[in-house]
mmCIF file of the N, C-alpha and C atoms, coordinates in Angstrom:
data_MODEL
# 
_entry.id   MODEL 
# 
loop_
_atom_site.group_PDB 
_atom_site.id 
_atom_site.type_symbol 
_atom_site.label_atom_id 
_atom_site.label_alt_id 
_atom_site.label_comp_id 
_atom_site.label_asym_id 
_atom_site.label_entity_id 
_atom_site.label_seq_id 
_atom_site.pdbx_PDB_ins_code 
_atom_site.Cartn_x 
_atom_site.Cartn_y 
_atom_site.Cartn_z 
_atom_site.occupancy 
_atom_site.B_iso_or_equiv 
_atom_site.pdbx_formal_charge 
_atom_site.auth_seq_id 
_atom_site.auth_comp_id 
_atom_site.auth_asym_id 
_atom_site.auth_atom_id 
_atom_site.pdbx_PDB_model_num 
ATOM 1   N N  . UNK A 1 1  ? -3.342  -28.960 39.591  1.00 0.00 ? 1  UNK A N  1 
ATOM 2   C CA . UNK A 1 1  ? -2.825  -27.619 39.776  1.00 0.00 ? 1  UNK A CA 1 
ATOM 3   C C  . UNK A 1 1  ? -2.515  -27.049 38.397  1.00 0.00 ? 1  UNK A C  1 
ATOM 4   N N  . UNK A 1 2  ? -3.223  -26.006 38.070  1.00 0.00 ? 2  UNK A N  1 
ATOM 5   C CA . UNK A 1 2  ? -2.820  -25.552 36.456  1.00 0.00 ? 2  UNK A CA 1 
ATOM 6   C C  . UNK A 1 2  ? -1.927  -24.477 36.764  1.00 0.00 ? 2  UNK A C  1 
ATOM 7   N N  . UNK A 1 3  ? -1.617  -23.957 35.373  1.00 0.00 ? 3  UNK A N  1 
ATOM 8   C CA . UNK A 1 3  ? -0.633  -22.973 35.385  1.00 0.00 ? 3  UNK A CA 1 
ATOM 9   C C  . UNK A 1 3  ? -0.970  -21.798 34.584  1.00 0.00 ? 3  UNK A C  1 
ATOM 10  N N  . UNK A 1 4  ? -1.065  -20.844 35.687  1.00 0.00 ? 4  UNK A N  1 
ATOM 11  C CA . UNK A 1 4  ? -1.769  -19.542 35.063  1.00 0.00 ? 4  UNK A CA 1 
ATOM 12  C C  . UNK A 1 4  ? -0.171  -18.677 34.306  1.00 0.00 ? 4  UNK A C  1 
ATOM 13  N N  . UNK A 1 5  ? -0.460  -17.751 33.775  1.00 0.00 ? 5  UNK A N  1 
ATOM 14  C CA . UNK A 1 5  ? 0.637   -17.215 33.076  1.00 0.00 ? 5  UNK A CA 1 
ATOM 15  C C  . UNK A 1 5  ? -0.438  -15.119 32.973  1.00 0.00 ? 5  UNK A C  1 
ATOM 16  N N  . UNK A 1 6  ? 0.839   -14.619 32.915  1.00 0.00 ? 6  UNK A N  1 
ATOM 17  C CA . UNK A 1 6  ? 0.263   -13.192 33.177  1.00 0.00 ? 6  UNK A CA 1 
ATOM 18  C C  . UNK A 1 6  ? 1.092   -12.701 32.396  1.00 0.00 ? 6  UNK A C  1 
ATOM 19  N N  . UNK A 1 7  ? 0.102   -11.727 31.135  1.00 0.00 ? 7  UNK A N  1 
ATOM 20  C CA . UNK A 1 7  ? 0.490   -11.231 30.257  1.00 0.00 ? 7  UNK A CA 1 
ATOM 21  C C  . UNK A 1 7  ? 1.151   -9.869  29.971  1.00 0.00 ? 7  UNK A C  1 
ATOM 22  N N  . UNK A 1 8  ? 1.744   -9.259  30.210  1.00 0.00 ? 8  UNK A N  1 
ATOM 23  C CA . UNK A 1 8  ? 2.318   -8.010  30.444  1.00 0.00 ? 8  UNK A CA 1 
ATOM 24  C C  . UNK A 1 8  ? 2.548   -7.270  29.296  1.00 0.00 ? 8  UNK A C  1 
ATOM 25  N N  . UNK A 1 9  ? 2.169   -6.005  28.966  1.00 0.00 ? 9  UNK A N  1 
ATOM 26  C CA . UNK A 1 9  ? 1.892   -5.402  27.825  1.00 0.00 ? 9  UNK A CA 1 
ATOM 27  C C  . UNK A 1 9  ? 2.470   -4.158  28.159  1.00 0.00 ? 9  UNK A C  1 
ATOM 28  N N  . UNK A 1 10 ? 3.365   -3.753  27.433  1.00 0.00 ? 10 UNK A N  1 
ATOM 29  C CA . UNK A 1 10 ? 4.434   -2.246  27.315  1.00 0.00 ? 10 UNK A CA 1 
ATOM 30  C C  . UNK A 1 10 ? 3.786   -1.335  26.689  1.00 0.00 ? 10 UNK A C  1 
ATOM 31  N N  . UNK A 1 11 ? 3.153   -0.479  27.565  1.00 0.00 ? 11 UNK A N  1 
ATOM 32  C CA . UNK A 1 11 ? 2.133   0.799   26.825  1.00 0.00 ? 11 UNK A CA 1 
ATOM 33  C C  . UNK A 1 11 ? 3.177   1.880   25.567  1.00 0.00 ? 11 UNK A C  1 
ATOM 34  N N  . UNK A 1 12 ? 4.534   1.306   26.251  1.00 0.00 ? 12 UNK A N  1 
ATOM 35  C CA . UNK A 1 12 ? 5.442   2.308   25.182  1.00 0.00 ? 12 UNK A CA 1 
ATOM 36  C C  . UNK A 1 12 ? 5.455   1.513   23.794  1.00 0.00 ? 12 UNK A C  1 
ATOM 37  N N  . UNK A 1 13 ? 5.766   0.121   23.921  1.00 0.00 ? 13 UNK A N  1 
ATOM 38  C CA . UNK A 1 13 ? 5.684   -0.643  22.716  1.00 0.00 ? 13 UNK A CA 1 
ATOM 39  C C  . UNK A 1 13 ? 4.379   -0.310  22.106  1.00 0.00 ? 13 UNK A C  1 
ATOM 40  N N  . UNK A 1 14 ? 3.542   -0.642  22.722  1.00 0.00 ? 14 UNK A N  1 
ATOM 41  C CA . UNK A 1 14 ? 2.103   -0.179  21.824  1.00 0.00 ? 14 UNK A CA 1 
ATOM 42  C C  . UNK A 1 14 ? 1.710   0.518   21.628  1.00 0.00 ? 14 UNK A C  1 
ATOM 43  N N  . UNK A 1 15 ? 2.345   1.550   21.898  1.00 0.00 ? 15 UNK A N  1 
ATOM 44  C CA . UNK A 1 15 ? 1.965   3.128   21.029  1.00 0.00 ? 15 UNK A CA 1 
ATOM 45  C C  . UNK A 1 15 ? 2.908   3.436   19.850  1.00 0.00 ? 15 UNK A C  1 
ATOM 46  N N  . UNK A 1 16 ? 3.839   2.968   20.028  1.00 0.00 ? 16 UNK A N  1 
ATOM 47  C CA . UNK A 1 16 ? 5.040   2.515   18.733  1.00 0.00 ? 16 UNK A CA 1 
ATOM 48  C C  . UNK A 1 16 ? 4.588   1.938   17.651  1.00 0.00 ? 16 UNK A C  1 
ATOM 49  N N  . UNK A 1 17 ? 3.934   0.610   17.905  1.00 0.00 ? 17 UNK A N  1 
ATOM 50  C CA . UNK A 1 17 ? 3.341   -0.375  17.065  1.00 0.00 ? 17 UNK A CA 1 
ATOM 51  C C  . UNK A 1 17 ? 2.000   0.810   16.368  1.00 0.00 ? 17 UNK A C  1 
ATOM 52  N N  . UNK A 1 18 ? 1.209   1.312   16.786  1.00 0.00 ? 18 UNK A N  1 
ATOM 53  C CA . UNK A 1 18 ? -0.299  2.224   16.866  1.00 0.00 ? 18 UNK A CA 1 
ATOM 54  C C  . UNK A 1 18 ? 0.042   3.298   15.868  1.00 0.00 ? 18 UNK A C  1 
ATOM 55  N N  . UNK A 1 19 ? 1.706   3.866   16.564  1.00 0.00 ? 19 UNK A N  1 
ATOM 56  C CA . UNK A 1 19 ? 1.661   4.992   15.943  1.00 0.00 ? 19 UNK A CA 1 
ATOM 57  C C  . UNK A 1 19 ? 2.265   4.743   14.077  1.00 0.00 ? 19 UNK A C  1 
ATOM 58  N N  . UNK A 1 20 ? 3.067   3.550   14.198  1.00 0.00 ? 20 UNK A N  1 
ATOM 59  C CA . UNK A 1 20 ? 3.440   2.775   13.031  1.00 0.00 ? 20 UNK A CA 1 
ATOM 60  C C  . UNK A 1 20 ? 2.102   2.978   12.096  1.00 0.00 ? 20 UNK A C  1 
ATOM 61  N N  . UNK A 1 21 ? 1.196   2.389   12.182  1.00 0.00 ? 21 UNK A N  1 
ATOM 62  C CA . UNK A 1 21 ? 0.185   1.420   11.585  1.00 0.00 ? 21 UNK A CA 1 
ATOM 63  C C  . UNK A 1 21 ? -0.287  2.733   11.444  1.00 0.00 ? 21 UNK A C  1 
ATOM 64  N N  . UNK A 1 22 ? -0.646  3.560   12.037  1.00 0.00 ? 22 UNK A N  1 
ATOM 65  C CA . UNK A 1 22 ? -1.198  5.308   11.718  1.00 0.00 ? 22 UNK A CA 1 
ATOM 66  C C  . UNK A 1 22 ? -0.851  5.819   10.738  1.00 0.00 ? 22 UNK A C  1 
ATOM 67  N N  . UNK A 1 23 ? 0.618   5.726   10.516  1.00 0.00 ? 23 UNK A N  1 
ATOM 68  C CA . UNK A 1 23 ? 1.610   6.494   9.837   1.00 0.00 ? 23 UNK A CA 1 
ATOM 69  C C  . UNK A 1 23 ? 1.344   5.822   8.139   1.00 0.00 ? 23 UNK A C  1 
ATOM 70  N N  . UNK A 1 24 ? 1.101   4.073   8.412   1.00 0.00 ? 24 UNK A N  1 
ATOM 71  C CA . UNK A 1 24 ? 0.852   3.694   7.299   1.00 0.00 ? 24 UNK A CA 1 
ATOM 72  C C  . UNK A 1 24 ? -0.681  4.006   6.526   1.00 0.00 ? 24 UNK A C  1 
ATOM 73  N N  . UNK A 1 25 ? -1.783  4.419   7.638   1.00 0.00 ? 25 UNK A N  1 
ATOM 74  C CA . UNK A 1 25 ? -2.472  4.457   6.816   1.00 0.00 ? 25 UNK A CA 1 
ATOM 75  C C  . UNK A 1 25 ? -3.060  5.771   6.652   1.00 0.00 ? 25 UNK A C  1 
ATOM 76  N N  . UNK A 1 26 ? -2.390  6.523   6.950   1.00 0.00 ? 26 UNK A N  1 
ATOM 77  C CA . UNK A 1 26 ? -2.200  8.479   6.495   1.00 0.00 ? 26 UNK A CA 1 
ATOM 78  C C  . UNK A 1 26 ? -1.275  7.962   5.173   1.00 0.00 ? 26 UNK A C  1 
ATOM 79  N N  . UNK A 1 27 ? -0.338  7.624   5.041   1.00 0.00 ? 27 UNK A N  1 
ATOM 80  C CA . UNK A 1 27 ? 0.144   7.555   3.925   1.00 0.00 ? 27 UNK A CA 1 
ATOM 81  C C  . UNK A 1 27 ? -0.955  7.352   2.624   1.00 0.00 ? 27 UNK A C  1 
ATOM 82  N N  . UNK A 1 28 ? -1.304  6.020   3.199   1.00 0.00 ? 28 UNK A N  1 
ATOM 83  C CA . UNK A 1 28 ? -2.377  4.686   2.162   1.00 0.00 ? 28 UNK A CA 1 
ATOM 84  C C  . UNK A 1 28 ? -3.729  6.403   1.435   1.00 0.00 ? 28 UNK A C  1 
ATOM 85  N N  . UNK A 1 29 ? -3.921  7.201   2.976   1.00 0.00 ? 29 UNK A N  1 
ATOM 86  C CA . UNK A 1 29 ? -4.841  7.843   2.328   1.00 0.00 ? 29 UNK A CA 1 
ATOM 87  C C  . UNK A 1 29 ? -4.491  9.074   1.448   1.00 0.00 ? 29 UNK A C  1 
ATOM 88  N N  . UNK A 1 30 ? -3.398  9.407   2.093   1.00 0.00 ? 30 UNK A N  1 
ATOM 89  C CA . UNK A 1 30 ? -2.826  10.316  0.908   1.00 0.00 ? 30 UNK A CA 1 
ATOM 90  C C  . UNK A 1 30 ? -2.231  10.385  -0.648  1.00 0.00 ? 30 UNK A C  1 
ATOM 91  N N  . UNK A 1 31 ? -1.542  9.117   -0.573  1.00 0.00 ? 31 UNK A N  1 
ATOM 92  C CA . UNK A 1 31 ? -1.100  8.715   -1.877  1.00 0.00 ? 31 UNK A CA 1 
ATOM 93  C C  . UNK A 1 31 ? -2.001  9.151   -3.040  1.00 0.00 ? 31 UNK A C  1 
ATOM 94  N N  . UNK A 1 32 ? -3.416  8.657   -3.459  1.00 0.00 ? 32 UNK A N  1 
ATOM 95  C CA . UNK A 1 32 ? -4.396  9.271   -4.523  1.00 0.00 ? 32 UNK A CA 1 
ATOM 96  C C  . UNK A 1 32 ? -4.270  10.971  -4.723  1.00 0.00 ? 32 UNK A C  1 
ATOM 97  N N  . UNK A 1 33 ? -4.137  11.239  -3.696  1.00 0.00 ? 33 UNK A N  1 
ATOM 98  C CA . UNK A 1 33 ? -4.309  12.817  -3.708  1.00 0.00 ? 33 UNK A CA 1 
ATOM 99  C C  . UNK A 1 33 ? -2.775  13.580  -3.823  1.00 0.00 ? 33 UNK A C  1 
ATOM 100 N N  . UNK A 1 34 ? -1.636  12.701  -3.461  1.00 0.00 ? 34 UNK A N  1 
ATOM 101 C CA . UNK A 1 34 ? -0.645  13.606  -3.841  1.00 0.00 ? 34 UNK A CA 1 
ATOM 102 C C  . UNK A 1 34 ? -0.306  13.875  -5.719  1.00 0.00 ? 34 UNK A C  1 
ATOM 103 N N  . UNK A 1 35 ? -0.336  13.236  -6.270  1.00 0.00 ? 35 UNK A N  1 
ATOM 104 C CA . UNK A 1 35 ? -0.969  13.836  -7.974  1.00 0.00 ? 35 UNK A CA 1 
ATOM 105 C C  . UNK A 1 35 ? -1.809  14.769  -7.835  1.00 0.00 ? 35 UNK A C  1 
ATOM 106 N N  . UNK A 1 36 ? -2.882  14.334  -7.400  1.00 0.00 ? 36 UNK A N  1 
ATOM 107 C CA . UNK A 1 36 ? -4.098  15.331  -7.709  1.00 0.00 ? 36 UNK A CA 1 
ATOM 108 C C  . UNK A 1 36 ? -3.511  17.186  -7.358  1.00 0.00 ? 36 UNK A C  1 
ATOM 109 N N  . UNK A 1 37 ? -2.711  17.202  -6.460  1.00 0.00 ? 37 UNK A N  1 
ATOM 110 C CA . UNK A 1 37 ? -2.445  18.518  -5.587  1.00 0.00 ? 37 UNK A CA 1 
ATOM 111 C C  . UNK A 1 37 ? -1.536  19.272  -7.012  1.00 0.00 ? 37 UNK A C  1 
ATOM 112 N N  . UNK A 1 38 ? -0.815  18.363  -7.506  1.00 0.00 ? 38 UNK A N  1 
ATOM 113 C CA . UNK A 1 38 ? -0.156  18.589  -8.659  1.00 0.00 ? 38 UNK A CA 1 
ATOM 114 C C  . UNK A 1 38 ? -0.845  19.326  -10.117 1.00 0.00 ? 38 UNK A C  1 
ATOM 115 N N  . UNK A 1 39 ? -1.922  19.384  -9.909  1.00 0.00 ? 39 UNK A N  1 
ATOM 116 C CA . UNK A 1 39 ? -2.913  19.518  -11.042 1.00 0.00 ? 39 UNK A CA 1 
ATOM 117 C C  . UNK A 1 39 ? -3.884  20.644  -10.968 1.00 0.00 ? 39 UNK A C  1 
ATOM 118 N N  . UNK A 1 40 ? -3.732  21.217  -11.735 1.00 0.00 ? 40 UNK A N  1 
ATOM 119 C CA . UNK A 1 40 ? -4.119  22.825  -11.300 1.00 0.00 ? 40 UNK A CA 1 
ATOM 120 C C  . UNK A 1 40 ? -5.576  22.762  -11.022 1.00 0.00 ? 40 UNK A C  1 
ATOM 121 N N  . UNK A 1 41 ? -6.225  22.199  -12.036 1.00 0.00 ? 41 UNK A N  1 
ATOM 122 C CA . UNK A 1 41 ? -8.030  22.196  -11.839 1.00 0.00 ? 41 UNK A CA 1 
ATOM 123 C C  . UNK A 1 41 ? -7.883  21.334  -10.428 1.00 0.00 ? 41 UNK A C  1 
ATOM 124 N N  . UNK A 1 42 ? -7.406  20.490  -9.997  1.00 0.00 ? 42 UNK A N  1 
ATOM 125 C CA . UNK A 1 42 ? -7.547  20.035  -9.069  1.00 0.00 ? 42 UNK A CA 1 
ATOM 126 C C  . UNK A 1 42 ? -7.027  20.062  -7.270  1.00 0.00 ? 42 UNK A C  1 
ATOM 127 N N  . UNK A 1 43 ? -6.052  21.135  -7.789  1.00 0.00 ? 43 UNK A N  1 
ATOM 128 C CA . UNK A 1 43 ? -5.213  20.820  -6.632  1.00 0.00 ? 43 UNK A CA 1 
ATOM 129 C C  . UNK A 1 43 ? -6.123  21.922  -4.968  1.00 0.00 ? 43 UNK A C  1 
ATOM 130 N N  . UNK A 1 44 ? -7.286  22.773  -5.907  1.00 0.00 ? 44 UNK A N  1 
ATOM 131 C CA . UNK A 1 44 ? -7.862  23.280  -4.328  1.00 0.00 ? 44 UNK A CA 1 
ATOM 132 C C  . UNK A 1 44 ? -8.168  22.094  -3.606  1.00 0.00 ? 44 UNK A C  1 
ATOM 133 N N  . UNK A 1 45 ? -9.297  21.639  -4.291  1.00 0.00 ? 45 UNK A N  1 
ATOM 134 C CA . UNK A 1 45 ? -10.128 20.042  -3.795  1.00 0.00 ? 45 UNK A CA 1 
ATOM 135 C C  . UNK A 1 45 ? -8.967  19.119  -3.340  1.00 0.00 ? 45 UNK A C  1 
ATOM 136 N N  . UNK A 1 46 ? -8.149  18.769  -3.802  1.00 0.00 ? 46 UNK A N  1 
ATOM 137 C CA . UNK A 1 46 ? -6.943  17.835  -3.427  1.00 0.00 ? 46 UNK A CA 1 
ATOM 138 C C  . UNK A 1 46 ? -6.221  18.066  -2.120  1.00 0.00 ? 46 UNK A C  1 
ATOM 139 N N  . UNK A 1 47 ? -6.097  19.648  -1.566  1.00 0.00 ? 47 UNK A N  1 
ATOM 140 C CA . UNK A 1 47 ? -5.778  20.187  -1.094  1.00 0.00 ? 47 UNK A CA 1 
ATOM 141 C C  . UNK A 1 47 ? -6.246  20.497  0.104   1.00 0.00 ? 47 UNK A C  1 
ATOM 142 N N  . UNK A 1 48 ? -7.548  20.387  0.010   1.00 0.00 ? 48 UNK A N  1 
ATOM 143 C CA . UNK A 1 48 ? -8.887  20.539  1.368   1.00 0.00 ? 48 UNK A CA 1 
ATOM 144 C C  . UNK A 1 48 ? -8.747  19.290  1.827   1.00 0.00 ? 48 UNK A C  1 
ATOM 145 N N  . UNK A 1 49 ? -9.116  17.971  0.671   1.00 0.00 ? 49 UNK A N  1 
ATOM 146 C CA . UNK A 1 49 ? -9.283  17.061  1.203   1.00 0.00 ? 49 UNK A CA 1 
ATOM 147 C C  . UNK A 1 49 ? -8.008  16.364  1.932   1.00 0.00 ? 49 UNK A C  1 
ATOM 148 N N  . UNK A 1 50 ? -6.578  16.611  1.494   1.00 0.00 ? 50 UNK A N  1 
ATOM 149 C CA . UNK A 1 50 ? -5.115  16.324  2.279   1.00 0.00 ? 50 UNK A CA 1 
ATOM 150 C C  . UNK A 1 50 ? -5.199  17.060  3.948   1.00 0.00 ? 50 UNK A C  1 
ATOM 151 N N  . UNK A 1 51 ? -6.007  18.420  3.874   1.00 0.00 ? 51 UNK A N  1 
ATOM 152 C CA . UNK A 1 51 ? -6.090  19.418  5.554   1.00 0.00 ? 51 UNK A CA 1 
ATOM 153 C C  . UNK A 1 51 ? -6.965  18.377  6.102   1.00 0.00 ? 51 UNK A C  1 
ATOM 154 N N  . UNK A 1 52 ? -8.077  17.473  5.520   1.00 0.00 ? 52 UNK A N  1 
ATOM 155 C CA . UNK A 1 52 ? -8.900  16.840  6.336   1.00 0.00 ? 52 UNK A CA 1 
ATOM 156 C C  . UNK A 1 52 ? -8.524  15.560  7.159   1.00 0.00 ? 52 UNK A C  1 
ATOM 157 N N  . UNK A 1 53 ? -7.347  14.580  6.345   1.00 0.00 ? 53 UNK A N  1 
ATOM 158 C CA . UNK A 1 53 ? -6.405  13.616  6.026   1.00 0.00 ? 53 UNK A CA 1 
ATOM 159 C C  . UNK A 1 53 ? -5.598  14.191  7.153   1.00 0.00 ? 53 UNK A C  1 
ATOM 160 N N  . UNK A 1 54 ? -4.850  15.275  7.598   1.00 0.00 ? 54 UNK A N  1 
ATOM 161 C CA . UNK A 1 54 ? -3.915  15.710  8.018   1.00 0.00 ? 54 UNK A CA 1 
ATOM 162 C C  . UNK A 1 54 ? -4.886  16.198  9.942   1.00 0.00 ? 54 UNK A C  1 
ATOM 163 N N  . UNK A 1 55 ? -6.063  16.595  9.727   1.00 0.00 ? 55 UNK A N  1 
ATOM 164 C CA . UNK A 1 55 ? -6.624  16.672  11.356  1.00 0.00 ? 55 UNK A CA 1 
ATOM 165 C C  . UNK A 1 55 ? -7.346  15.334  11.499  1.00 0.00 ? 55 UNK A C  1 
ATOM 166 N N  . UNK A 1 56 ? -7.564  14.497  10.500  1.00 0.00 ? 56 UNK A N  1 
ATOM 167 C CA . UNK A 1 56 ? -7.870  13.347  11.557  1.00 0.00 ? 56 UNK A CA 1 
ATOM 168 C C  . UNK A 1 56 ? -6.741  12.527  12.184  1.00 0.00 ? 56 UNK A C  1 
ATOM 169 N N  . UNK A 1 57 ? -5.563  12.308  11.676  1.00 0.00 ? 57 UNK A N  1 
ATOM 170 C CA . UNK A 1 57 ? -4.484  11.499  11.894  1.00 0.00 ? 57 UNK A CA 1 
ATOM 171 C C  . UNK A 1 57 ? -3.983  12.627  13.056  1.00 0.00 ? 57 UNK A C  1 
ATOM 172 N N  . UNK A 1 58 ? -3.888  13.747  13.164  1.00 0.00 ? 58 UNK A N  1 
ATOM 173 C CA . UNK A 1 58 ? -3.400  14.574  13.932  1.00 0.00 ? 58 UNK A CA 1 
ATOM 174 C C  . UNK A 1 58 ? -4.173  14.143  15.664  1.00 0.00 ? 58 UNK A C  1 
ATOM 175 N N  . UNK A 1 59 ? -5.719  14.148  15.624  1.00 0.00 ? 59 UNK A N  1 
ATOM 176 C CA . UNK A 1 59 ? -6.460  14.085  16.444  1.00 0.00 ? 59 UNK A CA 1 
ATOM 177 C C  . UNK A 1 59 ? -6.042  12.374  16.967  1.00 0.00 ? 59 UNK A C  1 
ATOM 178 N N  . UNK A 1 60 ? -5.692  11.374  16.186  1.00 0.00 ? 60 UNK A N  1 
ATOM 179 C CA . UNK A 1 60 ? -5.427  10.130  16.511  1.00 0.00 ? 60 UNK A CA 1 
ATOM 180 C C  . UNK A 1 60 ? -4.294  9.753   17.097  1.00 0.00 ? 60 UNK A C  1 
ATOM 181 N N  . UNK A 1 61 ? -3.166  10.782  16.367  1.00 0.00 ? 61 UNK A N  1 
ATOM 182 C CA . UNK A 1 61 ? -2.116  10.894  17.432  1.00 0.00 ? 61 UNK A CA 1 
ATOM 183 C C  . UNK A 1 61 ? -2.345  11.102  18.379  1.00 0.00 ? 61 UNK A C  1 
ATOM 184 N N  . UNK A 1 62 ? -2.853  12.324  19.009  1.00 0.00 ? 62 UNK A N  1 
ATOM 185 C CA . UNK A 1 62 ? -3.091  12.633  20.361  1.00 0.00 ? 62 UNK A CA 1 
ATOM 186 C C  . UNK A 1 62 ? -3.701  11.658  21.290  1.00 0.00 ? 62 UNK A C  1 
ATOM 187 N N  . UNK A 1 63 ? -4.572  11.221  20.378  1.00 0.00 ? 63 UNK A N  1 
ATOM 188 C CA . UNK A 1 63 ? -5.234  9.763   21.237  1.00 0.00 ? 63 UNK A CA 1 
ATOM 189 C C  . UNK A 1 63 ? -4.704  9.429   21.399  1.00 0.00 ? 63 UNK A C  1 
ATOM 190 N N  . UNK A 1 64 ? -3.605  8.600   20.812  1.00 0.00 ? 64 UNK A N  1 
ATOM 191 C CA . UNK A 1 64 ? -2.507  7.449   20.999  1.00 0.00 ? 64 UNK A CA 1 
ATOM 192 C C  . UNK A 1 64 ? -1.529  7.466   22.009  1.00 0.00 ? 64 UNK A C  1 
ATOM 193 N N  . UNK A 1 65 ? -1.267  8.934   21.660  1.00 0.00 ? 65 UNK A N  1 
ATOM 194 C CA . UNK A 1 65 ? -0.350  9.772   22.796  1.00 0.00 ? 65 UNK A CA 1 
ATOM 195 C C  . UNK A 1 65 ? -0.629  9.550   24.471  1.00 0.00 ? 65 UNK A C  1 
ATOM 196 N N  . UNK A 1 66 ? -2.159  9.620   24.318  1.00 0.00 ? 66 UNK A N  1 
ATOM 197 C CA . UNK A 1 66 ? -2.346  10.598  25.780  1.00 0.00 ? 66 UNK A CA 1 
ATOM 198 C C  . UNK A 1 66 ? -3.342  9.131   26.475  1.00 0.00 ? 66 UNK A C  1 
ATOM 199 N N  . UNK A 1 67 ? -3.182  7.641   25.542  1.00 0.00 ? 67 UNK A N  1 
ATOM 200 C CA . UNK A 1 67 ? -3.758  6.421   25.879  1.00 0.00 ? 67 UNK A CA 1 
ATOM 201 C C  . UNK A 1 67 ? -2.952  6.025   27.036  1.00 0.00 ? 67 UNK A C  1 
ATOM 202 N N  . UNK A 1 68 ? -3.818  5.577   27.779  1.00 0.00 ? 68 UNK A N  1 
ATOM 203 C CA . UNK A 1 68 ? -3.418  4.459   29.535  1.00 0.00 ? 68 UNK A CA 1 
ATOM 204 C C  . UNK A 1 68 ? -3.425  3.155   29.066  1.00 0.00 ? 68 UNK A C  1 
ATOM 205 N N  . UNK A 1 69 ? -4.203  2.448   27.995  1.00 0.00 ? 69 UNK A N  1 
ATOM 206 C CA . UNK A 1 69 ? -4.171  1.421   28.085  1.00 0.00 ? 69 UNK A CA 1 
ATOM 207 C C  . UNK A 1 69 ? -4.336  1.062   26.700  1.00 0.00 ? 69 UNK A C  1 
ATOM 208 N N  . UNK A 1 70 ? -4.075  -0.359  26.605  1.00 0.00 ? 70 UNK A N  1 
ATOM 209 C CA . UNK A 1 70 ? -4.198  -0.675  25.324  1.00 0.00 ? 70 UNK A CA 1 
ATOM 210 C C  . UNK A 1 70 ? -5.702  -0.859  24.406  1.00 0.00 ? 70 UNK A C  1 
ATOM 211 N N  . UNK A 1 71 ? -6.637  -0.711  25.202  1.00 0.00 ? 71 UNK A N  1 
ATOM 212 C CA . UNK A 1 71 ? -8.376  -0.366  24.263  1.00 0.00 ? 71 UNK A CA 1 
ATOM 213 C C  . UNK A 1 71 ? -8.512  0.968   24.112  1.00 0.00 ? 71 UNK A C  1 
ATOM 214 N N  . UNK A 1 72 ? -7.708  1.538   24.976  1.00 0.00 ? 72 UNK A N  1 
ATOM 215 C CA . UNK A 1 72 ? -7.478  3.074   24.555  1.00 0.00 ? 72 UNK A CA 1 
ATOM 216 C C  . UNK A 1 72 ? -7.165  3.162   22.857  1.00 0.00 ? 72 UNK A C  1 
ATOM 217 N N  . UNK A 1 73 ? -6.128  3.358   23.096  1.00 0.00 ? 73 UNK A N  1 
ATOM 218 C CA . UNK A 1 73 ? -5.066  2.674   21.609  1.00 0.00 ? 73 UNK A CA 1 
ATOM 219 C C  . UNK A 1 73 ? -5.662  2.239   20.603  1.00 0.00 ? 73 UNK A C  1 
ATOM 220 N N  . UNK A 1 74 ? -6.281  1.323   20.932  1.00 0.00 ? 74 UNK A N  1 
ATOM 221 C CA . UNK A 1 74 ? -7.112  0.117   19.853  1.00 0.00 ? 74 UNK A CA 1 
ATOM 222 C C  . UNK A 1 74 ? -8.279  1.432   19.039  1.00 0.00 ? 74 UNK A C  1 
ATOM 223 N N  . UNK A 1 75 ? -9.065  1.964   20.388  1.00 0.00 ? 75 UNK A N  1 
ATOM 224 C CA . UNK A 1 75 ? -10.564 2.461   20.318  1.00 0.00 ? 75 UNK A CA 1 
ATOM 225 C C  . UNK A 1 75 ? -9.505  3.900   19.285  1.00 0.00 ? 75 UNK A C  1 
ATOM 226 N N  . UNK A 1 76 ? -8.501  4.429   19.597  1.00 0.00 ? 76 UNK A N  1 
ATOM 227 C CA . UNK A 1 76 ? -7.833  5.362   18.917  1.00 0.00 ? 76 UNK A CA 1 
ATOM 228 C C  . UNK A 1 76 ? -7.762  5.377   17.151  1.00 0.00 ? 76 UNK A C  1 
ATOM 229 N N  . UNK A 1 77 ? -7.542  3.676   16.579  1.00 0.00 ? 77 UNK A N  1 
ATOM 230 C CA . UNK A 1 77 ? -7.284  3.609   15.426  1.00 0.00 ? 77 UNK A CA 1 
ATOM 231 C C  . UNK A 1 77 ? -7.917  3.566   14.405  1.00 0.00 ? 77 UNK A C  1 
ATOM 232 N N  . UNK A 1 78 ? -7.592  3.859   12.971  1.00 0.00 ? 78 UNK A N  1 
ATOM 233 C CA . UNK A 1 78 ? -8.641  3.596   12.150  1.00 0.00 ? 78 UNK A CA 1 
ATOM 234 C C  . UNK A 1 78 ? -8.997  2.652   11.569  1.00 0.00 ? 78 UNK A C  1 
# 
């Protein structure tokens, strides 16, 4: 007789954890470019490329947000 075990997974915890790990790597991508924005020859380009930085993480939230399950979530991240 074995012993099965059933894994139970908190869709609130894992959108916590998702939205964490998001947050870190909007940061990771912004960091190079927050100097650059600082810099006059540079700061249009710096500036486009931070709006681009800023609707993909935006669009991933929503994923994350509006996920049922956890491959949701997963398929959500970058």
């Amino acid at each position: 007789m074995g012993v099965h075990s059933v894994i139970t997974i908190n869709i609130n915890k894992a959108k916590t954890i998702a939205h964490d790990k998001r947050r870190e790597a909007r940061s990771a991508e912004f960091a190079p470019l927050d100097i650059k924005v600082t810099i006059p020859s540079e700061a249009t380009a710096a500036e486009a490329a931070r709006q681009a930085i800023r609707e993909k993480y935006a669009a991933m939230q929503t994923a994350i947000d509006s996920a049922t399950t956890v491959d949701e979530i997963k398929a959500a991240m970058p």
